[in-house]
C-alpha positions as CSV (number, residue, x, y, z in Angstrom):
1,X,6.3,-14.0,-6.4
2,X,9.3,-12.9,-8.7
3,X,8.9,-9.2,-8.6
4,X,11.1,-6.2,-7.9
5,X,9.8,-3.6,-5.8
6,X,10.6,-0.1,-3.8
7,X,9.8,0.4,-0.6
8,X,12.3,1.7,1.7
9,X,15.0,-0.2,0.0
10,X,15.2,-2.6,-2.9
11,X,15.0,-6.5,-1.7
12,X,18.1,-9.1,-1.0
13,X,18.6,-12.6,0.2
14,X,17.9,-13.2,3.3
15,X,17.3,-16.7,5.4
16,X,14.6,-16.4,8.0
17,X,14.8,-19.1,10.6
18,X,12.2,-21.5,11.1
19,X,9.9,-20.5,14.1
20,X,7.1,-21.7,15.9
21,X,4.0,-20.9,17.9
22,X,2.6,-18.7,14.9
23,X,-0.5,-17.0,15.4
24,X,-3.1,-15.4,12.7
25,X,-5.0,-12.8,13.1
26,X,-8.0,-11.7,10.8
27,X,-9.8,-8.6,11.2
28,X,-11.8,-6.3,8.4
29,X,-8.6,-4.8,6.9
30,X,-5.9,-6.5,8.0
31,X,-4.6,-10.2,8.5
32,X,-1.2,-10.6,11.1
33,X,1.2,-13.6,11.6
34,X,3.4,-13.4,14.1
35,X,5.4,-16.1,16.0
36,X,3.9,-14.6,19.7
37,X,1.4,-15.0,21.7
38,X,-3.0,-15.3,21.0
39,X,-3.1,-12.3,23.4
40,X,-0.5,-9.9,22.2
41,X,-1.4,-10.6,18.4
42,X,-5.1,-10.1,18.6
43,X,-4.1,-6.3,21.0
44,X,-1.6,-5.6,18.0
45,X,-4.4,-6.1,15.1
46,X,-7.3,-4.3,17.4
47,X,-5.0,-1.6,17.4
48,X,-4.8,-1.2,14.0
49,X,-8.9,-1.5,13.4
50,X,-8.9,1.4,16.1
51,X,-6.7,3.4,13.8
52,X,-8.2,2.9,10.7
53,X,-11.2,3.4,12.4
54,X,-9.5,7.4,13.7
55,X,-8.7,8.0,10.3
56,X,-12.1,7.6,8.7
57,X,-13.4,9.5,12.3
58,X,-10.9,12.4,11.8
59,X,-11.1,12.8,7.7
60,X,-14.7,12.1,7.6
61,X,-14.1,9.9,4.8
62,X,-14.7,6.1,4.2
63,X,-13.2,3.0,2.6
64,X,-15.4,0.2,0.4
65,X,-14.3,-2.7,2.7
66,X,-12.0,-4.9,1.1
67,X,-12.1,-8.4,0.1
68,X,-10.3,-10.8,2.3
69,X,-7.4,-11.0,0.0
70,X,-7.2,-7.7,-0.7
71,X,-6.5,-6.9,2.8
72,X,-3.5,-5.9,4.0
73,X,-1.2,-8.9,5.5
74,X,1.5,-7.8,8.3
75,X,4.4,-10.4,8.3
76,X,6.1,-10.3,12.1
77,X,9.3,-11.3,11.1
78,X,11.8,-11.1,13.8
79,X,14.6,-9.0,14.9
80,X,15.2,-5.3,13.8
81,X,18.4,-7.3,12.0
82,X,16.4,-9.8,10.5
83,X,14.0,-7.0,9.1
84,X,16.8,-5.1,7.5
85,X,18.3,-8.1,5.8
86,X,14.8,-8.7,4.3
87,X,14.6,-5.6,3.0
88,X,18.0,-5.2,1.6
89,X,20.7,-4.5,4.5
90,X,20.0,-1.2,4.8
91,X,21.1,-0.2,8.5
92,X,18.3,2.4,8.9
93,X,15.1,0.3,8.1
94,X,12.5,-0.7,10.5
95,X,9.8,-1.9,8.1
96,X,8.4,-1.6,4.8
97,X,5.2,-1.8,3.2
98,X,4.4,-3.0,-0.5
99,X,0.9,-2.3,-2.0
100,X,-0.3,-4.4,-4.9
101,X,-3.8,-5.5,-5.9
102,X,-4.1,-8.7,-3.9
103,X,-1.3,-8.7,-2.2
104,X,-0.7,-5.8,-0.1
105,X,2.0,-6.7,2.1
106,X,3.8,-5.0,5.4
107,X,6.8,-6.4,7.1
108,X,7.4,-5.5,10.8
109,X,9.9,-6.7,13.7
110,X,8.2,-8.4,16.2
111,X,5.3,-7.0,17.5
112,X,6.2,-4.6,20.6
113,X,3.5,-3.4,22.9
114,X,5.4,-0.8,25.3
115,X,2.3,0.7,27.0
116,X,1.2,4.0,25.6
117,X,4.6,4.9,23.8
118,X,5.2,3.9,20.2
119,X,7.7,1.4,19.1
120,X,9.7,3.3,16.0
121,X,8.8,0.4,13.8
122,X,5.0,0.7,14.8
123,X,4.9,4.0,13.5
124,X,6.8,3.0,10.1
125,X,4.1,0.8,9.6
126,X,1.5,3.4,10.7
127,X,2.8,6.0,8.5
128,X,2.4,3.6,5.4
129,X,-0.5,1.7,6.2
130,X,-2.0,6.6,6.3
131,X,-0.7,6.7,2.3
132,X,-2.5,3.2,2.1
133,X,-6.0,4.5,3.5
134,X,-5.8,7.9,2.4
135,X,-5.6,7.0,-1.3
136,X,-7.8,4.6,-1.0
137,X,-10.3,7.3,0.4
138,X,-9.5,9.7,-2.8
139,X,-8.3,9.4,-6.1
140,X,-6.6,13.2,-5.9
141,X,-2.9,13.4,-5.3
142,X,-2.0,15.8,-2.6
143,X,1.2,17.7,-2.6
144,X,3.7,16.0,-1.3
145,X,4.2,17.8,2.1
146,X,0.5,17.4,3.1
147,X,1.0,13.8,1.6
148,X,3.5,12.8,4.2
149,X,2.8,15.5,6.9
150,X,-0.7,13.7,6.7
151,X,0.9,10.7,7.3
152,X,3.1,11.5,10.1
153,X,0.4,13.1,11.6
154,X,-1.9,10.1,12.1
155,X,1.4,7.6,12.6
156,X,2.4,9.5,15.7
157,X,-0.5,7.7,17.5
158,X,-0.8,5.8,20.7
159,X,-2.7,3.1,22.4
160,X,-4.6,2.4,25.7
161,X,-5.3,-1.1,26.9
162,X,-8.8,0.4,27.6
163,X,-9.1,0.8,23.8
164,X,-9.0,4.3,23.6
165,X,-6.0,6.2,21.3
166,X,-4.5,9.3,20.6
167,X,-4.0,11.2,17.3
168,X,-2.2,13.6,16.4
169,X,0.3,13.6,19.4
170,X,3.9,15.5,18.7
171,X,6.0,13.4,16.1
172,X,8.9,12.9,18.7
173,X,11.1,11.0,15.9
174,X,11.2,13.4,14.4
175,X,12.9,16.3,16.7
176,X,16.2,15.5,16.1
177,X,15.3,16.3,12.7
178,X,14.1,19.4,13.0
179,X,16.8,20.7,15.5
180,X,19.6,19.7,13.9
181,X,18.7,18.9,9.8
182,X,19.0,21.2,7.0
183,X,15.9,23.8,7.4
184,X,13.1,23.2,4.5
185,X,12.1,27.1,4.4
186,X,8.0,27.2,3.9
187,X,7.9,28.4,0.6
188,X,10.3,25.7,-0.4
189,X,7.5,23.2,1.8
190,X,5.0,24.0,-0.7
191,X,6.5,24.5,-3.6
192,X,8.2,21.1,-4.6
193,X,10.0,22.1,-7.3
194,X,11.4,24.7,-5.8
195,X,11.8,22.0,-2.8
196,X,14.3,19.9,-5.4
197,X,15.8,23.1,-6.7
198,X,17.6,23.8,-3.8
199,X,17.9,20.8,-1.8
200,X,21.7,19.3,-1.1
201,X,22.6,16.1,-0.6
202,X,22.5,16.2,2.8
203,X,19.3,14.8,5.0
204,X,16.7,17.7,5.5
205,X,13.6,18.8,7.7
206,X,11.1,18.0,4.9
207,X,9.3,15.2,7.3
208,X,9.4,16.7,10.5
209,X,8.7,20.6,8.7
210,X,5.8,18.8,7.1
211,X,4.1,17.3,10.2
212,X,4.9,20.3,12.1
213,X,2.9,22.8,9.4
214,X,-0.3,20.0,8.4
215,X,0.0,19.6,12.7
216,X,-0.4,23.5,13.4
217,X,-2.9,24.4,10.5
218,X,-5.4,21.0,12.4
219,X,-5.0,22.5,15.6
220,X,-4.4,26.1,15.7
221,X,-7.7,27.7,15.8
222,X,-7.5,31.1,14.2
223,X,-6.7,28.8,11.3
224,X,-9.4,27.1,11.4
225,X,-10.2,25.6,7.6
226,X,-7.3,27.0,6.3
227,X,-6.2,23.4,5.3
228,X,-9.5,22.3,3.8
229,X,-9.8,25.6,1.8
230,X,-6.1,25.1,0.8
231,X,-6.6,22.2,-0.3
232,X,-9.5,22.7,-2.3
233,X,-8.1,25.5,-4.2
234,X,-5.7,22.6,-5.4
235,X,-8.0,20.2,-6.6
236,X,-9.8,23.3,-8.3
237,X,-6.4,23.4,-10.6
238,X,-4.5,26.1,-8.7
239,X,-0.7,25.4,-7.6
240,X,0.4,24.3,-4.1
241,X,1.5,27.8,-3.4
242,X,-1.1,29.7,-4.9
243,X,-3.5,27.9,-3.0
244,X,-1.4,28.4,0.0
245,X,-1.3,32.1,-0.6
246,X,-4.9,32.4,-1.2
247,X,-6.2,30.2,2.2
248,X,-3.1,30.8,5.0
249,X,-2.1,34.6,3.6
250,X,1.3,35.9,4.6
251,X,3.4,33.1,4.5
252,X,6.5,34.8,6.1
253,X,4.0,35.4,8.8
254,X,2.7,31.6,9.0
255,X,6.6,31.0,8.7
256,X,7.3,32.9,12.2
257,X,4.5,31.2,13.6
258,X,5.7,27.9,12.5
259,X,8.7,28.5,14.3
260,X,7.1,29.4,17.3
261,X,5.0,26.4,17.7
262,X,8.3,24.1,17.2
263,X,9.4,25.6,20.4
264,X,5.9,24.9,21.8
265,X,5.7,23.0,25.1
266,X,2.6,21.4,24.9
267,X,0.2,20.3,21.9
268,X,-2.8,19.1,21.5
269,X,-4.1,15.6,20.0
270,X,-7.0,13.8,19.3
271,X,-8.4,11.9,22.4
272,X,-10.7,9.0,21.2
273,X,-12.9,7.0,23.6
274,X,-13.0,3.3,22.4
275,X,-16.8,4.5,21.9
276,X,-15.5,7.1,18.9
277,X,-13.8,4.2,17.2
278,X,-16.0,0.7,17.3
279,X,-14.0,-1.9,15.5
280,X,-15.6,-5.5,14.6
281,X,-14.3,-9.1,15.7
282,X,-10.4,-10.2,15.3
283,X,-10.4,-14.5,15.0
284,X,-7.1,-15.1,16.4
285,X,-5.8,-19.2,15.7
286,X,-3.1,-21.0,16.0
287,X,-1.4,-22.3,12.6
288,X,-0.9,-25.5,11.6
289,X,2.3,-26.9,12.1
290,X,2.9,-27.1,9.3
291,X,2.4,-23.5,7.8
292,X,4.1,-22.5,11.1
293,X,7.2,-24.7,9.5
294,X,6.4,-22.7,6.2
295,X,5.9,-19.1,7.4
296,X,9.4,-18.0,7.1
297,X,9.6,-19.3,3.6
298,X,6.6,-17.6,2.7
299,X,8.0,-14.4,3.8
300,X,10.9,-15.1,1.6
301,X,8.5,-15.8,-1.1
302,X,6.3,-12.9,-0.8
303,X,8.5,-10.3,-0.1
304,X,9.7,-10.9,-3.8
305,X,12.5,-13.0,-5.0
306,X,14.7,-13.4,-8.3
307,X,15.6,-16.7,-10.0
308,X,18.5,-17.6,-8.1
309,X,16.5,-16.3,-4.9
310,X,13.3,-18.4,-6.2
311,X,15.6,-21.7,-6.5
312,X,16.5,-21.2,-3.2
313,X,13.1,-20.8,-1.5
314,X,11.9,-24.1,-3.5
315,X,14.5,-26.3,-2.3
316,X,12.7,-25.4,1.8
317,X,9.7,-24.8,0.8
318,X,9.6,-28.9,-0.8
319,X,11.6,-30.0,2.2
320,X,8.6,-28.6,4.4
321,X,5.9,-30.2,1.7
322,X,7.8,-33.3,1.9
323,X,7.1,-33.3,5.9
324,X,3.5,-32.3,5.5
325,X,1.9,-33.2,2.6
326,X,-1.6,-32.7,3.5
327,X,-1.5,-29.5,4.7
328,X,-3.1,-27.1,2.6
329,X,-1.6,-24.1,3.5
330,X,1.5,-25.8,2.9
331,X,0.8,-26.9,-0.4
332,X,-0.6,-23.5,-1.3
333,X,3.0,-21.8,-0.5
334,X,4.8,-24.7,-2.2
335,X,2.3,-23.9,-5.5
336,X,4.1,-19.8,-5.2
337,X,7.6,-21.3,-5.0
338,X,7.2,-23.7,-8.2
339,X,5.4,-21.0,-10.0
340,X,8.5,-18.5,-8.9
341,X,11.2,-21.2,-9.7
342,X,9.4,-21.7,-13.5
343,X,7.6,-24.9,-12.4
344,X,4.4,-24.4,-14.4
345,X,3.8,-28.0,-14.2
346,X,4.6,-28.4,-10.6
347,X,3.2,-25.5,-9.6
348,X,-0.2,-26.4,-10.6
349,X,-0.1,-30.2,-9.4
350,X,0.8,-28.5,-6.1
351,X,-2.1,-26.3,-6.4
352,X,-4.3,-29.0,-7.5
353,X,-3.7,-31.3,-4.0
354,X,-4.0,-27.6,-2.1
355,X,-7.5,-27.3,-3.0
356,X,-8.4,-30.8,-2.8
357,X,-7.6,-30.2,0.6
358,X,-9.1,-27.4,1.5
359,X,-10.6,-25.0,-1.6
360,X,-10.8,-21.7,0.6
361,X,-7.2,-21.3,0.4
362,X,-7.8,-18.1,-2.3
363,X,-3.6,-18.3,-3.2
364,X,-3.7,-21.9,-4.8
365,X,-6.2,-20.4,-7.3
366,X,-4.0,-17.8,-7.7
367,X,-0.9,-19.2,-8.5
368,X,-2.5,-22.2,-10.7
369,X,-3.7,-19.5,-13.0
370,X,-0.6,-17.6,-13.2
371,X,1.3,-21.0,-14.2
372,X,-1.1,-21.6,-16.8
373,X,-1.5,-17.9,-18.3
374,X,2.4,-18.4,-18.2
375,X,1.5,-21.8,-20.3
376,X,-0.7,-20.4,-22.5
377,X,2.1,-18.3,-24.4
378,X,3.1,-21.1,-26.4
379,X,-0.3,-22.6,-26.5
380,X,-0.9,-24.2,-30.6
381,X,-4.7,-22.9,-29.4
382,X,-4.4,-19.4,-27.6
383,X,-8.0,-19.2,-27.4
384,X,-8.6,-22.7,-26.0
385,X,-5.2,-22.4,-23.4
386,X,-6.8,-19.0,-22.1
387,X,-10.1,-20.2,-21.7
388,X,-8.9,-23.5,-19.7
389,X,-6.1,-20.6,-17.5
390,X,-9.3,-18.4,-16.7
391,X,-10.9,-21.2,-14.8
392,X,-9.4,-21.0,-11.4
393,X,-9.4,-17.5,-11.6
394,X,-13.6,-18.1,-12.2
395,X,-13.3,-20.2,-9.4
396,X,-11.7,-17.9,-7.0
397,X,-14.4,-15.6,-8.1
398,X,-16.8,-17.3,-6.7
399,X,-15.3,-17.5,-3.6
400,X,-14.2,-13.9,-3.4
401,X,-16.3,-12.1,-5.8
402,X,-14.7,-8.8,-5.2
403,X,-11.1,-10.3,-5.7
404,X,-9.3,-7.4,-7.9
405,X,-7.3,-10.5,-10.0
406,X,-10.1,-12.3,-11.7
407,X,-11.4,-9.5,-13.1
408,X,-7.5,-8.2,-14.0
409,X,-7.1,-11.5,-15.8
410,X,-10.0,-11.7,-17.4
411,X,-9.3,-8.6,-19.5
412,X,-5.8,-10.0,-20.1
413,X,-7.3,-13.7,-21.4
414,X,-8.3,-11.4,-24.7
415,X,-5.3,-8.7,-24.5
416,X,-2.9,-11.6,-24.4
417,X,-4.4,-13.5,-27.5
418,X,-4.5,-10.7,-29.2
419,X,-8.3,-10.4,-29.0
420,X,-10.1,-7.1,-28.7
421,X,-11.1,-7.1,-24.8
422,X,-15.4,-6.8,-24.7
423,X,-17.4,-4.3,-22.6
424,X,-17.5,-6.8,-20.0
425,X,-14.2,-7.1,-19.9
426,X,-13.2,-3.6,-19.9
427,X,-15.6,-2.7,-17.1
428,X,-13.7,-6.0,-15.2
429,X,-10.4,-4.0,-15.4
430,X,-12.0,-0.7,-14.3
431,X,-13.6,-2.2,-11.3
432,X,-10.3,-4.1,-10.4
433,X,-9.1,-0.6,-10.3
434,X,-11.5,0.9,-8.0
435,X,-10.8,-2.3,-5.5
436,X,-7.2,-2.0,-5.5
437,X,-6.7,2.3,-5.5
438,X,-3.2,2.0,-4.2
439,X,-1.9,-0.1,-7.2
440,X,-0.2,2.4,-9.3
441,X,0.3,-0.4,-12.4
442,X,-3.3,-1.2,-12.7
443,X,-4.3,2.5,-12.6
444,X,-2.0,3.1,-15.1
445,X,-2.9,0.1,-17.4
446,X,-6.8,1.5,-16.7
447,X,-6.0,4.8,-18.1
448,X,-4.2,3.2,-21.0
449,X,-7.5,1.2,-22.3
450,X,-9.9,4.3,-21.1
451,X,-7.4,6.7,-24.0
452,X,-7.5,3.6,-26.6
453,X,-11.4,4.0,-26.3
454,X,-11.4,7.8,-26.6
455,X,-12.4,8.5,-22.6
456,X,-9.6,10.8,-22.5
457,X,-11.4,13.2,-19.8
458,X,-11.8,9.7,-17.6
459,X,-8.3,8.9,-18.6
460,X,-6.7,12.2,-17.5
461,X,-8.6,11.5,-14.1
462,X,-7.0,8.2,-13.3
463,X,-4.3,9.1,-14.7
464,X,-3.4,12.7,-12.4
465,X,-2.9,10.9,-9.2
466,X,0.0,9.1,-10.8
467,X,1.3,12.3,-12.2
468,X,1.0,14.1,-8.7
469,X,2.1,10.9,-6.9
470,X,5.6,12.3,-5.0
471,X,7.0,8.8,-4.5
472,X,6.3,8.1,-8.3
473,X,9.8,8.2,-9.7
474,X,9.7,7.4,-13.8
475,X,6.4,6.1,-13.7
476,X,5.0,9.8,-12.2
477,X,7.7,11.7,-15.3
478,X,6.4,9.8,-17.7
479,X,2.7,9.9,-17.2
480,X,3.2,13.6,-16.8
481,X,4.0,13.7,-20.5
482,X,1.6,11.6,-21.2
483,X,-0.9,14.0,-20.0
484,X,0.4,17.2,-21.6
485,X,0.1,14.9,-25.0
486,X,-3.4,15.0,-24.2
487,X,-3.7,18.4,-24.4
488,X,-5.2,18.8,-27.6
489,X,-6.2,15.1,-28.1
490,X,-10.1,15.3,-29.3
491,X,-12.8,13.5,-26.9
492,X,-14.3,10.4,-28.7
493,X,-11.2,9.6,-30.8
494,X,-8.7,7.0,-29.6
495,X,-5.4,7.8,-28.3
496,X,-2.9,4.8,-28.7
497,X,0.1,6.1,-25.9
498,X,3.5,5.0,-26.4
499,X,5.6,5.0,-23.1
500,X,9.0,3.9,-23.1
501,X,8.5,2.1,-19.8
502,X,7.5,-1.2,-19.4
503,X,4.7,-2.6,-21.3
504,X,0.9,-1.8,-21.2
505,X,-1.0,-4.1,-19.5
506,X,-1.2,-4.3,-15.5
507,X,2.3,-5.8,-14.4
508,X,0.7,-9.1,-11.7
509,X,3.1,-9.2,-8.6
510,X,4.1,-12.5,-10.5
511,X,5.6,-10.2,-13.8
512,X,7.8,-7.9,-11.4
513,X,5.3,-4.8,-11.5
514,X,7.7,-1.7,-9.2
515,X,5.0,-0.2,-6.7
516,X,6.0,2.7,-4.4
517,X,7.1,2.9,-1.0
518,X,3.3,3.6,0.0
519,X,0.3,5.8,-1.6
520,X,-0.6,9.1,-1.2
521,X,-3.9,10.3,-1.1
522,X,-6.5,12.9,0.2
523,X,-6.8,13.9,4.0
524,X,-8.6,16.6,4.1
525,X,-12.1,17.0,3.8
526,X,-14.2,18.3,0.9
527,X,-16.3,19.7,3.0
528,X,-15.3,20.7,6.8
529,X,-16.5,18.0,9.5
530,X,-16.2,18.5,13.0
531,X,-13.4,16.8,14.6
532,X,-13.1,15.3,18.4
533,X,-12.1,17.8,21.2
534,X,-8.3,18.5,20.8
535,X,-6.8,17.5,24.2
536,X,-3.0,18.5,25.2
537,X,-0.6,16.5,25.0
């Protein structure tokens, strides 16, 4: 897809060599292809069912399962080197993760199961894949230091061949950090303005300050509830540090104790039984040759490409189609390069022989119906041109009736010939919504219609999340404005919003929509649950 995006870094060229022996594996939320072997990629996605399954254990919160596309997809793509040219050249990335309706993708080195330790770029993709659940889980924005304390918190996990895990276990990567980094005093923790105030330009504690204070207000029990209390003071309306003030107390005197437990030398985790964390089935299959042939170009593809990066991609990805040209999954891919390259044409003939082949392949629905909505622009008869681009995006809703893009593109088939969008369209956008939480475009594009129609108390709810979101950059300034607009705006009467970026209808991976890094969301509880026995660790 051509798209820019932020994750870690911003994306470059890259060439990823062709390998072989690809495995899939397909579990509840996730699907994994790696070049390794049957046994080490079904371990690798059980491992994350198990976690997903500690988070909703630990949180006492719960996730609508998603539709097989809207899972997320883990590309194992090689060497540490080969993952850093993906993402850019940076020479500190060890994975990144890009959430979009749809297409939720995460791209890893090769998988590396060292026993009970943690590879580093394990828990990147831990840490992202928390953001991903824990908005998911809640549509309230947390501040940012329980947002990615929370986070390091559950990524700091560990796995037993038995099928048992720890959570919660000391976030090692992060001592360096908070021995030798600028100090992030508490107030500064919890304040974030304050936090960007003062900060330098030199790295800082923030990470490891945040685990270590969400890691001693789970554990330490004379604070028992102190973090569910705080954080309910917050979604009541009061500030991170009011709320702080009013559930911990002193905070010079949590500050001392803070330091304390730094120096602690032992603390405890969660110990989870496979029993306390039942996962269902992982299908693990070879690839076809083909796609195996194909893979690395699909990486290329859906890690997001520009036009000269798109051209590049197609010449491959038709060498490969011209070696196996009745293979599907093969064509499928070849249908997302043509479409990225500005093959409309192509890109649907190539589509066309995919689902001839085989019509469960969800992605040559998909990128048919983004070559003709592209099509449809110039149409003589809008109405006509949309109607005939809608059908495989009907079709794929048949197939995958909670599939987030149908019902986004249905909504747009009237936006886009300037038709006013029926109820049963406007509920299709919401819905899309609730199915992809973690897609900070559609939200926004949500909140946009729900203010045209007057809903501005429903609006001012989807929109808050995207104001509180701390990895929202423009998009999180400008929506803040947005909602201060609304201060006095009347429920009832519409409210046409004029933001100065991009346009207002939901940005497709295909129109270069710029998701965060990762999503943050609720995880604490909004009422107190009781946790597994902490054992020490």
């Amino acid at each position: 897809m051509i798209r820019a995006f932020l994750a870690f870094a911003l994306c470059a060229g890259m060439a990823v060599p062709a390998q072989a022996d690809w495995h899939e594996a397909s579990s509840e939320h996730f699907v994994v292809y790696a070049d390794d072997s049957a046994k080490d990629v079904q371990r690798f996605a059980e491992m994350l069912e198990r976690y997903h399954a500690a988070m909703s254990l630990i949180t006492g919160r719960s996730t609508e399962p998603p539709s097989p596309s809207n899972r997320v997809t883990i590309f194992a793509v090689g060497s540490d080197r080969q993952i850093r040219k993906l993402a850019g050249g940076s020479k500190t990335i060890a994975g990144f993760y890009i959430p979009r309706a749809g297409a939720s993708r995460a791209f890893v080195p090769d998988i590396r199961l060292r026993g009970r330790n943690t590879d580093f770029s394990m828990i990147v993709l831990l840490h992202e894949y928390a953001h991903h659940f824990l908005i998911s889980s809640s549509r309230f924005a947390m501040p940012r230091w329980m947002s990615e304390g929370g986070a390091e918190f559950f990524a700091s996990a560990s796995f037993d061949k038995d099928g048992s895990m720890n959570i919660g276990k000391p976030a090692i990567h992060r001592a360096a950090e908070l021995a030798y980094a600028r100090d992030v005093p508490l107030r500064e923790l919890l304040d974030h303005e304050l936090y960007e105030a003062n900060r330098g330009k030199k790295y800082d504690a923030f990470y490891g300050r945040s685990w270590l204070l969400f890691h001693y207000l789970r554990f330490e029990e004379s604070r028992a509830g102190q973090l569910n209390a705080y954080w309910q003071a917050i979604r009541e309306g009061q500030s991170s540090l009011e709320a702080a003030e009013m559930a911990f107390g002193d905070l010079d005197e949590l500050e001392d104790e803070l330091e304390n437990y730094s120096k602690a030398r032992k603390m405890f985790n969660y110990r989870l039984p496979p029993e306390r964390v039942p996962i269902g089935p992982v299908a693990v299959r070879e690839v076809s040759e083909g796609l195996g042939e194909m893979l690395p170009i699909i990486i290329r593809s859906q890690r997001g490409v520009n036009k000269e990066e798109a051209a590049e991609v197609l010449v491959d990805a038709r060498e490969v189609a011209a070696e196996y040209p009745g293979d599907a999954g093969v064509l499928a891919a070849l249908a997302e390069a043509e479409y990225d390259a500005g093959n409309d044409a192509e890109a649907i003939s190539a589509a066309d022989r995919a689902i001839a082949i085989d019509p469960s392949i969800t992605n040559s629905y998909v990128q048919k119906g983004y070559a003709l909505f592209r099509m449809a622009e110039d149409a003589d008869d809008q109405e006509a041109a949309y109607a005939r681009a809608m059908e495989p995006f009907s079709a794929l809703n048949g197939i995958e009736n909670d599939h987030p893009l149908p019902l986004v593109y249905y909504y747009r088939s009237f936006v886009y010939r300037g038709a006013e969008p029926n109820e049963t369209a406007r509920h299709a956008l919401e819905r899309a919504a609730q199915l992809a939480p973690f897609d900070k475009s559609l939200w926004l594009n949500a909140a946009m219609m729900q203010l045209r129609e007057g809903k501005i108390a429903i609006a001012r709810s989807s929109l808050e999340p995207l104001a509180n979101d701390p990895h929202g950059g423009g998009m999180a300034v400008m929506v803040q404005r947005l909602i201060e607009a609304l201060e006095d705006a009347p429920e009832g009467v519409p409210f046409d919003a004029d933001l100065s970026f991009g346009d207002d209808e939901y940005d497709t991976p295909a129109d270069g929509d710029e998701p965060g890094d990762g999503a943050s969301g609720d995880v604490g509880d909004d009422e107190p649950v009781d946790p597994p026995a902490g054992d020490a660790g």
